[in-house]
C-alpha positions, 0 to 999 in steps of 0.5 A: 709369703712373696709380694706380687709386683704390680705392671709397670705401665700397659706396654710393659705388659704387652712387651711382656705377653709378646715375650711370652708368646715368642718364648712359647713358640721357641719351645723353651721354659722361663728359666731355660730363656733367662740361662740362655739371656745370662739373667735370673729366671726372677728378672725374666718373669717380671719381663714377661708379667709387665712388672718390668720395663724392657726400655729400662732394662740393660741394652745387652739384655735387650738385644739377647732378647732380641736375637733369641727370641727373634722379636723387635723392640 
């Protein structure tokens, strides 16, 4: 049985909802986000549950989700 990782802090979790919302509007799945930012659909899911801080993630990846998604961080 996996573990579920527990959020990383409150704004990670909000970061994370907006993740979700902006992804959601795009039309597009977890895993169709995650190929387009070229990480593991595993690391982007724990984007969007707030199990992961966006401010310790890799700047690369930051500003993908920032152009895909169309989000400020």
């Amino acid at each position: 049985m996996e573990k579920t990782k527990k959020p990383y802090n409150e704004e990670a979790v909000k970061w994370g909802a907006q993740l979700a919302e902006a992804r959601k509007k795009l039309g597009l799945t977890q895993a169709e986000t995650a190929m387009k930012l070229g990480i593991s659909t595993n690391y982007y899911c724990h984007l969007e549950q707030g199990c992961c801080s966006l401010g310790r993630a890799n700047g690369a990846v930051r500003l993908n989700i920032k152009k895909l998604l169309k989000v400020s961080l």
